[in-house]
C-alpha positions, 0 to 999 in steps of 0.5 A, a space after each residue: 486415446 487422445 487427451 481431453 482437451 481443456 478450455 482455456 482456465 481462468 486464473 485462480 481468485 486470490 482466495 484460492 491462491 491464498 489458499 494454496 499458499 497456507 498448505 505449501 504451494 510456493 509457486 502459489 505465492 509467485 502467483 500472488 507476488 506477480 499479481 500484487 508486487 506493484 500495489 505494495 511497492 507502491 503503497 510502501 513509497 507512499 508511507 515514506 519507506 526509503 528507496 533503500 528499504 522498499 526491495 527488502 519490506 516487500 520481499 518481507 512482506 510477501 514472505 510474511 504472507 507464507 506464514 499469515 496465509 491461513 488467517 486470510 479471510 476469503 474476501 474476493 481481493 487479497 489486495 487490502 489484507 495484504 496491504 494490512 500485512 506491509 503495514 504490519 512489517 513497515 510497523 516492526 521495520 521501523 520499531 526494529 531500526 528505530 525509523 520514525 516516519 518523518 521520512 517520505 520519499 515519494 507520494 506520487 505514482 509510478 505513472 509520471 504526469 505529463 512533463 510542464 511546458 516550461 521551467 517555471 511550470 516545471 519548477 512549480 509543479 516540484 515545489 507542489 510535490 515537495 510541498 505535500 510529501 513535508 506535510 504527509 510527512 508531518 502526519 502521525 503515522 496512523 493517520 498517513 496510513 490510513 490517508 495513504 491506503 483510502 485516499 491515494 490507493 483507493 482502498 475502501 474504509 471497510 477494507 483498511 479498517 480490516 487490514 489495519 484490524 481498527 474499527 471503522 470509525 477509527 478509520 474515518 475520523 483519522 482520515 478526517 484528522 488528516 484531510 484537515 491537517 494537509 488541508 491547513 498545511 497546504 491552504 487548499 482542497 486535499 480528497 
């Protein structure tokens, strides 16, 4: 008798994954990790963790997601409850070792802008950069997450008021209060 042949499987949805991971399935979290480990990474940069800490808070964070599983919601996309988890750990990881978020090590994205055509080009799109990493820097903290999350990662603001467990319009008027604040600190238009 020959074996039933399958068409090709879809990939399980991130509720399903979520799912598997909260009754033991490990090798559902590597799903998850493979899925997602660039988004955190990245996510954990942009709130100023430092290149020392980043390995270490997203394995922390992925771990983390093994015991909150259960609490997973079912939105079609785990990636805004998951950043509410790095969230959380880059919370305890800097109450635990007592590291204020004055340190931001970089806001761009892993993908480099194409490279100036000259020093002076060169020089002034670095000083651009250092320039807005100091002012993301001086925001309070909340409110660089919430301008982090919305803004640079394009999470909606339903979606980070839910990963960060505030009300909505905790979300938007931090987001306005650090529009405003980049905005004087960097004398232009700041999405």
């Amino acid at each position: 008798m020959k074996p039933a042949l399958h068409p090709a499987s879809t990939p399980p949805g991130d509720a399903d994954v979520l799912s598997r991971i909260a009754s033991g399935d490990l090798e559902a979290l590597g799903t998850l990790f493979d899925r997602y480990e660039h988004d955190v990474r990245r996510l954990l940069v942009r709130l100023g963790v430092s290149s020392a800490d980043v390995d270490d808070l997203v394995q922390v964070t992925f771990l983390e997601v093994v015991r909150a599983a259960g609490g997973y919601d079912g939105r079609c996309s785990a990636k805004p409850w998951l950043f509410g988890v790095a969230v959380t750990m880059v919370r305890r990881h800097r109450r635990s070792f007592a590291r204020m978020a004055a340190r931001v090590s970089s806001w761009a994205s892993t993908e480099k802008p194409p490279s100036p055509e000259t020093p002076a080009e060169t020089f002034e799109a670095r000083e651009a950069q250092a320039r807005f990493a100091r002012a993301l820097a001086r925001l309070s903290e909340k409110k660089r997450e919430v301008f982090v999350m919305v803004t640079l990662e394009g999470t909606s603001g339903e979606d980070a008021a839910a990963a960060l467990g505030v009300p909505i319009n905790t979300v938007w008027t931090r987001l306005h209060h650090a529009r405003a604040e980049l905005r004087r600190e960097l004398g232009g238009d700041v999405s």
